[in-house]
C-alpha positions as YAML, in Angstrom:
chain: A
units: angstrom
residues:
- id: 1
  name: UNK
  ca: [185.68, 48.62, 35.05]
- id: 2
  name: UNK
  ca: [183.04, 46.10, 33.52]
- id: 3
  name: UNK
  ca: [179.59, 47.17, 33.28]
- id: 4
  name: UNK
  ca: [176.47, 45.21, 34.32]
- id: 5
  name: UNK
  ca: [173.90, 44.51, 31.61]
- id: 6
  name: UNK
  ca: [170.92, 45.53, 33.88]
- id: 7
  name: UNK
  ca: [169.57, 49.27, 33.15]
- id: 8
  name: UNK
  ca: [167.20, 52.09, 31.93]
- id: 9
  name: UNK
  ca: [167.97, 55.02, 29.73]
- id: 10
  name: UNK
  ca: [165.05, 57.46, 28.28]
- id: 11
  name: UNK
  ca: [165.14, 60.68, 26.07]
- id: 12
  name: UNK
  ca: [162.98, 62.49, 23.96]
- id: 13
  name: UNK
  ca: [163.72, 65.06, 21.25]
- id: 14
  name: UNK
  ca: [161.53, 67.62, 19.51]
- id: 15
  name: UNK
  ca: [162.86, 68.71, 15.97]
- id: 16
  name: UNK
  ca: [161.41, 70.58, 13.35]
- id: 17
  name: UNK
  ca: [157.71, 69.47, 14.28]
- id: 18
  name: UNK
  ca: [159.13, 65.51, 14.85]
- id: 19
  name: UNK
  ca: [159.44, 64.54, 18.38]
- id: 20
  name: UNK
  ca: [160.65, 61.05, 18.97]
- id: 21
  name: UNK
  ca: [161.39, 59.34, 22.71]
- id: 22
  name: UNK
  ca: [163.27, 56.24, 22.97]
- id: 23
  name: UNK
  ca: [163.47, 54.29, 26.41]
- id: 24
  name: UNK
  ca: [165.67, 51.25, 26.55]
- id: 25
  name: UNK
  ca: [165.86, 48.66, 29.10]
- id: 26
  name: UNK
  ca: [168.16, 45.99, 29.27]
- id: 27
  name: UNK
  ca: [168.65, 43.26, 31.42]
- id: 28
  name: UNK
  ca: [171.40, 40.12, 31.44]
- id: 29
  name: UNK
  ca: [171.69, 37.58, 28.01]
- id: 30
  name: UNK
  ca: [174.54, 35.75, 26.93]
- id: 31
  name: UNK
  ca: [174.66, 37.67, 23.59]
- id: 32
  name: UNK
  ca: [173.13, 41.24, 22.25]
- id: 33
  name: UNK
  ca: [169.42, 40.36, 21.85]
- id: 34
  name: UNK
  ca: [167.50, 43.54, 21.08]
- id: 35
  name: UNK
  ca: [163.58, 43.38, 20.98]
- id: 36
  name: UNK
  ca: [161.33, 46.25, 19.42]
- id: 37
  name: UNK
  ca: [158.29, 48.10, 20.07]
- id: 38
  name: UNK
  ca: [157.03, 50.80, 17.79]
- id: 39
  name: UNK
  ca: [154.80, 52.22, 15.87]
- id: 40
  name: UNK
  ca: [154.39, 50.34, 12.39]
- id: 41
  name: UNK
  ca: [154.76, 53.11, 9.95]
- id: 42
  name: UNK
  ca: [158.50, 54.27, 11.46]
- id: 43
  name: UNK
  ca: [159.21, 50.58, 11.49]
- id: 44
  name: UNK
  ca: [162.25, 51.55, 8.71]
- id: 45
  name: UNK
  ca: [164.12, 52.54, 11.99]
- id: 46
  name: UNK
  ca: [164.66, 49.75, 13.40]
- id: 47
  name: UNK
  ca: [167.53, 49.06, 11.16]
- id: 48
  name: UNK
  ca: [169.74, 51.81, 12.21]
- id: 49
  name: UNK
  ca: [168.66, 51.31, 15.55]
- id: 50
  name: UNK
  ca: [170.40, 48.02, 15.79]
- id: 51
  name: UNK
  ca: [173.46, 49.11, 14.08]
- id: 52
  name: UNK
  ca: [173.76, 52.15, 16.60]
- id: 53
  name: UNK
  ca: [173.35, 49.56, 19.71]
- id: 54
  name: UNK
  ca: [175.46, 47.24, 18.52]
- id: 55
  name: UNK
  ca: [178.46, 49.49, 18.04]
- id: 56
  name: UNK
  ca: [177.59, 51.02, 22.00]
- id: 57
  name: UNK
  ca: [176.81, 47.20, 23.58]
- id: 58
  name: UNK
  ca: [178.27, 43.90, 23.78]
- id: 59
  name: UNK
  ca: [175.89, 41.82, 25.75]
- id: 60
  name: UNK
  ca: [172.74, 41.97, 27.38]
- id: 61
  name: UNK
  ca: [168.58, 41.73, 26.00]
- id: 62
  name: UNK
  ca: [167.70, 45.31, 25.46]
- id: 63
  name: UNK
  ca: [164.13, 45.99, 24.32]
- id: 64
  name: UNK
  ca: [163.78, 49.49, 22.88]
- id: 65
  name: UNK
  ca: [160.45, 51.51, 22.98]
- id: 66
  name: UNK
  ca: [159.61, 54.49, 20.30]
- id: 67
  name: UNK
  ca: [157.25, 56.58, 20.35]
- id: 68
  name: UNK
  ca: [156.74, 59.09, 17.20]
- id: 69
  name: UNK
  ca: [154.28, 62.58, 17.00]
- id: 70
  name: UNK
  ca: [154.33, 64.11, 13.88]
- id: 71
  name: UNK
  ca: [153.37, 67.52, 14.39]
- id: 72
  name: UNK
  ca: [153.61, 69.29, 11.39]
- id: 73
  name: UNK
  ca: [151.44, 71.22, 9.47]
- id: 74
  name: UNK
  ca: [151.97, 68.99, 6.30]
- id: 75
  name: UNK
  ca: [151.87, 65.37, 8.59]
- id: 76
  name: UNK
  ca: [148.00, 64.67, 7.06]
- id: 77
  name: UNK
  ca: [145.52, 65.91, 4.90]
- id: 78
  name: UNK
  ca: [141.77, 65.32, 4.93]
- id: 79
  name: UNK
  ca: [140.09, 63.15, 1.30]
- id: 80
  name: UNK
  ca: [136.78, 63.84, 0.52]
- id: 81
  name: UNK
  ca: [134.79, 61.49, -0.86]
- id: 82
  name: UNK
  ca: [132.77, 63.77, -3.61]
- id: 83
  name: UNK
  ca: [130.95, 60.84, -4.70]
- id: 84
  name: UNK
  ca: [129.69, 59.29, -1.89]
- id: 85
  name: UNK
  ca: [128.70, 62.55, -0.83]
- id: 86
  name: UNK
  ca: [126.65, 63.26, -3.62]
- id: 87
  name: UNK
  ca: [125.24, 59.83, -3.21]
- id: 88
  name: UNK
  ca: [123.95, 60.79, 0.31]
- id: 89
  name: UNK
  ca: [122.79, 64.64, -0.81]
- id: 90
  name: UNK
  ca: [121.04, 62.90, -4.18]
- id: 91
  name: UNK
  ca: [119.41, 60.29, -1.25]
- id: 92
  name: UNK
  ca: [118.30, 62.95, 1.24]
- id: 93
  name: UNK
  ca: [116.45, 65.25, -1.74]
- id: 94
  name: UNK
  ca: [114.46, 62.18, -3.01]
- id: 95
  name: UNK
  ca: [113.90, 61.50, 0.56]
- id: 96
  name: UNK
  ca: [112.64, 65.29, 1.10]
- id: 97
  name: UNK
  ca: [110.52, 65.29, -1.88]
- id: 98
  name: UNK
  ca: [108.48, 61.98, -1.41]
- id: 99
  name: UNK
  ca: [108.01, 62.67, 2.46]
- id: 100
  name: UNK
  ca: [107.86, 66.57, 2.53]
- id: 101
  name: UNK
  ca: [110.82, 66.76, 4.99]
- id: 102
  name: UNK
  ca: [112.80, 69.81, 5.18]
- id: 103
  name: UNK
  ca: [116.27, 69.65, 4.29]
- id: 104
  name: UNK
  ca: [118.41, 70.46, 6.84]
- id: 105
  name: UNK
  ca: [121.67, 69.02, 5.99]
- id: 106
  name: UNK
  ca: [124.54, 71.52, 6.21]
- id: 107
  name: UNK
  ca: [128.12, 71.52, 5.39]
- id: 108
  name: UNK
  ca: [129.06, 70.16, 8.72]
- id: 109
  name: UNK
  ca: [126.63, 67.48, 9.13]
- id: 110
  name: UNK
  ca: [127.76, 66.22, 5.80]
- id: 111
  name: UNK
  ca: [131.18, 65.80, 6.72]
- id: 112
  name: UNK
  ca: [130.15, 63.76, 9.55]
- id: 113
  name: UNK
  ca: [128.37, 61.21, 7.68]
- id: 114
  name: UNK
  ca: [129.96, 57.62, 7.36]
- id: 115
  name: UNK
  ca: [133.25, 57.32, 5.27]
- id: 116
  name: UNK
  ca: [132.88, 60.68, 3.49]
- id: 117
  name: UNK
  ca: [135.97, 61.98, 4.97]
- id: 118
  name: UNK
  ca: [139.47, 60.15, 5.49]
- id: 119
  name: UNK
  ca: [142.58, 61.73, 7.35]
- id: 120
  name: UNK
  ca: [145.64, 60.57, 5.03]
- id: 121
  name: UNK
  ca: [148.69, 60.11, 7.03]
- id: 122
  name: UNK
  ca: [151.51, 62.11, 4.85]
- id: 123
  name: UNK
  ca: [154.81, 60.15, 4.22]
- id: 124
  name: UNK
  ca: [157.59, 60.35, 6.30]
- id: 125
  name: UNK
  ca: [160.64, 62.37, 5.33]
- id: 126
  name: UNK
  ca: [162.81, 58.94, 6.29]
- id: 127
  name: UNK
  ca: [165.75, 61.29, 6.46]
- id: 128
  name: UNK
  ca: [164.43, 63.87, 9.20]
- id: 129
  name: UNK
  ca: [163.09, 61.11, 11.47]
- id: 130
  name: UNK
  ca: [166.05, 58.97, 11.24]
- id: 131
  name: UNK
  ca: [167.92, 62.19, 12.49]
- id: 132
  name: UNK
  ca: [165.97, 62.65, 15.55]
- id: 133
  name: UNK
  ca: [165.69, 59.44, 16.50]
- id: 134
  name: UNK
  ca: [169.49, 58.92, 16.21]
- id: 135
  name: UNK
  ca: [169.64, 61.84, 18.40]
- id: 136
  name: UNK
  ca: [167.41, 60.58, 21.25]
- id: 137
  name: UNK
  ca: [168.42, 56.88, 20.85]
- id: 138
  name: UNK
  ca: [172.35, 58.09, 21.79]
- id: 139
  name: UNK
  ca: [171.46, 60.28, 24.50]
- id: 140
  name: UNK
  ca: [169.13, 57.19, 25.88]
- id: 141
  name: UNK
  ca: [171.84, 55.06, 25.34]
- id: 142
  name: UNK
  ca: [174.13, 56.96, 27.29]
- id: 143
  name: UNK
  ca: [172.17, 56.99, 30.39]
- id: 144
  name: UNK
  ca: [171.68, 53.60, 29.89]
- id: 145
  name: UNK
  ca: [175.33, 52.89, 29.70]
- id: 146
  name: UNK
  ca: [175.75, 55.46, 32.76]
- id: 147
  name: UNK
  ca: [173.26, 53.17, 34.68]
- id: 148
  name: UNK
  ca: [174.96, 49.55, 33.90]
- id: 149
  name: UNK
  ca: [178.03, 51.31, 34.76]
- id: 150
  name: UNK
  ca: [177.03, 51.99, 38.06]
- id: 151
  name: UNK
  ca: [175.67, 49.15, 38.46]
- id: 152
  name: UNK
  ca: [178.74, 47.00, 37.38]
- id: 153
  name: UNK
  ca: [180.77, 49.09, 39.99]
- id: 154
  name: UNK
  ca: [178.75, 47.86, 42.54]
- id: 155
  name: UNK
  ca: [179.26, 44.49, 41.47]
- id: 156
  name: UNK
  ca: [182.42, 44.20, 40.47]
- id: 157
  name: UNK
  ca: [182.80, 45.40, 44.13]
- id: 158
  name: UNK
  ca: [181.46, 42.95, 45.57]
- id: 159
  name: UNK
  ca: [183.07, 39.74, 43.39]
- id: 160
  name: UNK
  ca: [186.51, 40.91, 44.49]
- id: 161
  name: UNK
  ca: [185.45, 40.12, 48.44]
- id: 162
  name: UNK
  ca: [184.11, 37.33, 47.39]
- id: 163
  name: UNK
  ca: [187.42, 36.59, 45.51]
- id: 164
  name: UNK
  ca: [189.22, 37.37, 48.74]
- id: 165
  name: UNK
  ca: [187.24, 35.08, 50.42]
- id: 166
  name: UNK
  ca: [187.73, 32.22, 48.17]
- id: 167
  name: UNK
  ca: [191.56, 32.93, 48.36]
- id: 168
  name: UNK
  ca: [191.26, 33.11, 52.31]
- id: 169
  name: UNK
  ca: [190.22, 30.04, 52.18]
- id: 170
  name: UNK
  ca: [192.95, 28.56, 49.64]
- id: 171
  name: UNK
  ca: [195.18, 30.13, 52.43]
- id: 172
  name: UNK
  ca: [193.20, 27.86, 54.88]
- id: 173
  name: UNK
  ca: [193.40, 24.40, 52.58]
- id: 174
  name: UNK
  ca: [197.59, 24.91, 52.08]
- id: 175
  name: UNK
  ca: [197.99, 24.83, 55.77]
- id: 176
  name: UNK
  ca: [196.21, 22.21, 56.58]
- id: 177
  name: UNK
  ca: [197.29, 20.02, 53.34]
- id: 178
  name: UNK
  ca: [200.61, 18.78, 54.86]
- id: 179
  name: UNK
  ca: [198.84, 17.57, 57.80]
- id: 180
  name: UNK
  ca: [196.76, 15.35, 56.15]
- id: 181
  name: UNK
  ca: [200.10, 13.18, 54.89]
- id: 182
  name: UNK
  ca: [201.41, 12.95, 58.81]
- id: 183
  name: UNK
  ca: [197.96, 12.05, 60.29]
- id: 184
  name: UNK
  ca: [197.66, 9.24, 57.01]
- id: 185
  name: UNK
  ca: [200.45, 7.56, 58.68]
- id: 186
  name: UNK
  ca: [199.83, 8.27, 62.11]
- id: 187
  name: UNK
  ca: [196.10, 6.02, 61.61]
- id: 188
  name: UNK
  ca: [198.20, 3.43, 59.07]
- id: 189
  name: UNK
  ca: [200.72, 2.66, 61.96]
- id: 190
  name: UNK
  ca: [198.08, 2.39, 64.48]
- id: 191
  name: UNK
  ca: [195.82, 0.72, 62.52]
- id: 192
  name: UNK
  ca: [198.74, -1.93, 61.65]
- id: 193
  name: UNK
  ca: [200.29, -2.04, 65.61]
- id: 194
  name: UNK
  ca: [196.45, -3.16, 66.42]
- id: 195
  name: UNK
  ca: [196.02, -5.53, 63.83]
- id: 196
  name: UNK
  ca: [199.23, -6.83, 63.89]
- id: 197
  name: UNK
  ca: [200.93, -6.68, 67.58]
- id: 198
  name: UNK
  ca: [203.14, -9.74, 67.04]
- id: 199
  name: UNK
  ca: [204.22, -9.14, 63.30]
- id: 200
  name: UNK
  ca: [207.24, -7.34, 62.38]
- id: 201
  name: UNK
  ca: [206.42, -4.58, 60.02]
- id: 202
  name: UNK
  ca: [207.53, -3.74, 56.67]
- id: 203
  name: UNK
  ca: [209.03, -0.18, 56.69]
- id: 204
  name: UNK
  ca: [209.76, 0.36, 53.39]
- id: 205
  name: UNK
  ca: [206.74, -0.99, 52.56]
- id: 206
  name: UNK
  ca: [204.76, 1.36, 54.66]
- id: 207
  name: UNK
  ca: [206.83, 4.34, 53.74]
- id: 208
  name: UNK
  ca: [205.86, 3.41, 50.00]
- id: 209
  name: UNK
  ca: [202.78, 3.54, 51.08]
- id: 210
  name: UNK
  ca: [202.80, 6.71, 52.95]
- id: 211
  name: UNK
  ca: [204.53, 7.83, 49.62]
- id: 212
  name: UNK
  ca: [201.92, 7.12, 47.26]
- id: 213
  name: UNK
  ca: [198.98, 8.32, 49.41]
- id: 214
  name: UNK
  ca: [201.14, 11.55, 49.61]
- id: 215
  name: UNK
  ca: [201.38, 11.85, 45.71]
- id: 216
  name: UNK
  ca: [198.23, 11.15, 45.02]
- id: 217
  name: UNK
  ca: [196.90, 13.51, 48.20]
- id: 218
  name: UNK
  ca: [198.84, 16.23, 46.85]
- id: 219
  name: UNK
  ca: [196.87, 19.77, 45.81]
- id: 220
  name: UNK
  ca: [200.05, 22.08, 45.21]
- id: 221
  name: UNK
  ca: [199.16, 22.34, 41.37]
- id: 222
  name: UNK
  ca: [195.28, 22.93, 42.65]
- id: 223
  name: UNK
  ca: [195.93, 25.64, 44.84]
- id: 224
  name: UNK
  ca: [199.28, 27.34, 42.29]
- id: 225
  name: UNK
  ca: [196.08, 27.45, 39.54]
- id: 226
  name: UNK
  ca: [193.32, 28.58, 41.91]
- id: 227
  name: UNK
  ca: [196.06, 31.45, 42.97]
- id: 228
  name: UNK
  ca: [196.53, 32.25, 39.21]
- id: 229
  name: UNK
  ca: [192.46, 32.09, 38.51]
- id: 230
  name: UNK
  ca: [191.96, 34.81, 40.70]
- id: 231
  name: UNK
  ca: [194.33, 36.89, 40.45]
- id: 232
  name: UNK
  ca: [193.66, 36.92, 36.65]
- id: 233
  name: UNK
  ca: [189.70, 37.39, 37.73]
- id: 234
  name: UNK
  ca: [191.00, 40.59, 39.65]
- id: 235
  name: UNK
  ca: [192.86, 41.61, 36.55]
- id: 236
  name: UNK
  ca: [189.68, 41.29, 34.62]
- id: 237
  name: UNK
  ca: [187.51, 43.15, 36.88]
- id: 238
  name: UNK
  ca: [189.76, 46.49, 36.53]
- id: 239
  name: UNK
  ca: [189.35, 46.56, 32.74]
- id: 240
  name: UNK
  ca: [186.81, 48.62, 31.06]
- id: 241
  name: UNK
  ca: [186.25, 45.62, 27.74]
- id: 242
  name: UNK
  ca: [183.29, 43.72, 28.30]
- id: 243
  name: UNK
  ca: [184.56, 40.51, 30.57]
- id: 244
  name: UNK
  ca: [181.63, 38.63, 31.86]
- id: 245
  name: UNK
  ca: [182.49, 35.38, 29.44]
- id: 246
  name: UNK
  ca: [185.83, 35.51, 30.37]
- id: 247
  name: UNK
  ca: [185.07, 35.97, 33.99]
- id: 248
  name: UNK
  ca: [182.34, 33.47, 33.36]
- id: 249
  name: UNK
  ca: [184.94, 30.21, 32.24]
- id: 250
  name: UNK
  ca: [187.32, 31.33, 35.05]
- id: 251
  name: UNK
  ca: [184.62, 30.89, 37.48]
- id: 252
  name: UNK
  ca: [183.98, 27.25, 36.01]
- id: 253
  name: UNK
  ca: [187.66, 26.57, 36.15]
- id: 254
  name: UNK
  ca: [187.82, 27.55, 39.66]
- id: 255
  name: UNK
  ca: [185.11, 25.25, 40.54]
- id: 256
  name: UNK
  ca: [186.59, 22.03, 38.84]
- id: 257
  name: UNK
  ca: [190.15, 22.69, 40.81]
- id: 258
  name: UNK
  ca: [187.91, 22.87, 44.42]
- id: 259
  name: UNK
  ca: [186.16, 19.62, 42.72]
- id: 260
  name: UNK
  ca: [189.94, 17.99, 42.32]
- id: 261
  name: UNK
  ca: [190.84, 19.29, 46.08]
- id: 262
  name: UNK
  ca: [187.70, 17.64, 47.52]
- id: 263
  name: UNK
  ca: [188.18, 14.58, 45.95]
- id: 264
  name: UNK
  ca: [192.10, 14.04, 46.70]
- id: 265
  name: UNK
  ca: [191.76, 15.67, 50.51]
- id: 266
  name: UNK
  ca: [190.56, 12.78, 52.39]
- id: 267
  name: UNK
  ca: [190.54, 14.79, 55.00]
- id: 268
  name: UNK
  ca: [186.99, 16.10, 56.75]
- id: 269
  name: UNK
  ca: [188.62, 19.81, 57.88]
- id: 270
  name: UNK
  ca: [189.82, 20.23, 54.29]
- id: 271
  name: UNK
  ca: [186.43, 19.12, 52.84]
- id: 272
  name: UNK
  ca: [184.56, 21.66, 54.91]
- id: 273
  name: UNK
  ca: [186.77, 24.31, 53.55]
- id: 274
  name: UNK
  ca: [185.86, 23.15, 50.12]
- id: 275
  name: UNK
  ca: [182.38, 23.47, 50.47]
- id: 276
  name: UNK
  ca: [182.39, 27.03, 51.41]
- id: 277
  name: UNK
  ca: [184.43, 27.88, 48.79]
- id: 278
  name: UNK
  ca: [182.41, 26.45, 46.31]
- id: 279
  name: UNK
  ca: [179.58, 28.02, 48.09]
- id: 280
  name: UNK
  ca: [181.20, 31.59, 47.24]
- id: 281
  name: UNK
  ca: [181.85, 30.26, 43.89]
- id: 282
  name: UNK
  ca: [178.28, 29.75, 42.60]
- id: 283
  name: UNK
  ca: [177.47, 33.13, 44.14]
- id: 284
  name: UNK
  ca: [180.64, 34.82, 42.42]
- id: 285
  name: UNK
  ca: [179.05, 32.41, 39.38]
- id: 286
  name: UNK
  ca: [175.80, 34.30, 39.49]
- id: 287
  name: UNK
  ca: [177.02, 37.48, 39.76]
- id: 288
  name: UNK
  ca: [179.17, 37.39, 36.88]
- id: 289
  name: UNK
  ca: [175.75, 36.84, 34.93]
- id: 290
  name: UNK
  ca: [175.05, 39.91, 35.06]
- id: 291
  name: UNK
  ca: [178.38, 41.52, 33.83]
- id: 292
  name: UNK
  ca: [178.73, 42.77, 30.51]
...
């Protein structure tokens, strides 16, 4: 069954001192857009994070949040800065000796002073992160998949009433078409009989007439497609591929035959029916947005 592209999918996974969490959200764009936001220095992943999505998504803007801890006991080492520090120790005896100060400058309070120390981030075994990550980016993926799933079920739910209800209302259209041919010529003969009481009328001319309003008032191939348009939008529905395009230029089609029908009708009853189905049609239209 198709899947909607609306959903949210989270996991985080602690290996070997590394833990990485990935949350993914996704919401409905006519191709696979992904959007990234992570921490600069595991920005090599992002690489391998497209490639994974791409292979597990079809559609949909997904932006994909990392966060990285590097826990290690080899993730960053402290630099001293010996000569700096001498600089201030050299500055703080001349300073004791010209204004009799004691010294009181320990180990501790030396580290503290400005720029002597710097914590070095280690680099990153690319290998080892790009493990984990793959790890928590599939399981996030699956319950991101698991969510649009559900999701699409729901919808896909309701677009087949609303199908139904656009095909009720075909139903309602081919009754009432062959009406609209008899009560043409009922108001041309009475029209005629009033305007022309005295005048013998032309039969065959008003049954040629009555013929070509007929052919031209005809929505048989209109309502045979619309029949065929739906039933292949049911088809669609019960597959698992990704089918919102397809779903997307049937729904267009649909609305160009109900375009035809309103403009051939010439009838109000018929026209009413029209404009409800087309009113279920741009709701079945933005529905299908949102399906995968």
């Amino acid at each position: 069954m198709a899947g909607s592209m609306t959903g949210f999918g989270r996991a985080s996974v602690l290996k070997d001192g590394r833990e990485i969490s990935v949350e993914l959200k996704s919401v409905n764009h006519r191709y696979l857009d992904i959007g990234f936001r992570m921490p600069k220095h595991i920005g090599f992943l992002e690489d391998e994070i497209r490639r994974t999505l791409s292979t597990r998504l079809s559609r949909g803007h997904v932006d994909v949040f990392v966060i990285y801890r590097n826990m290690r006991n080899d993730a960053r080492r402290v630099e001293l800065d010996k000569a700096l520090l001498c600089a201030y120790l050299d500055a703080a005896r001349g300073a004791s000796a010209e204004f009799g100060l004691t010294d009181d400058m320990t180990l501790t309070a030396a580290l503290r002073l400005p720029n002597v120390t710097e914590i070095i981030e280690a680099d990153e075994d690319r290998g080892a992160v790009t493990e984990v990550m793959t790890i928590a980016l599939n399981a996030a993926c699956d319950e991101l998949i698991a969510m649009r799933r559900a999701e699409g079920d729901r919808l896909c739910c309701d677009l087949r009433q609303r199908l139904d209800a656009v095909m009720s209302l075909c139903n309602c259209i081919a009754e009432r078409a062959p009406g609209v041919t008899e009560a043409y010529r009922t108001r041309l003969n009475e029209r005629i009989a009033s305007v022309l009481a005295e005048v013998e009328i032309d039969r065959a001319r008003l049954a040629t007439e009555i013929a070509i309003f007929a052919d031209r008032a005809n929505i048989d191939e209109e309502l045979v497609r619309l029949s065929s348009h739906v039933a292949a939008a049911h088809q669609l529905l019960a597959s698992d591929d990704a089918v919102g395009r397809k779903l997307d230029f049937i729904v267009q089609e649909m609305n160009r035959e109900f375009n035809t029908i309103g403009s051939k009708a010439n009838d109000s009853s018929i026209t009413a029916l029209v404009i409800d189905a087309k009113a279920e049609i741009e709701k079945i239209r933005e529905q299908v947005q949102n399906l995968e």
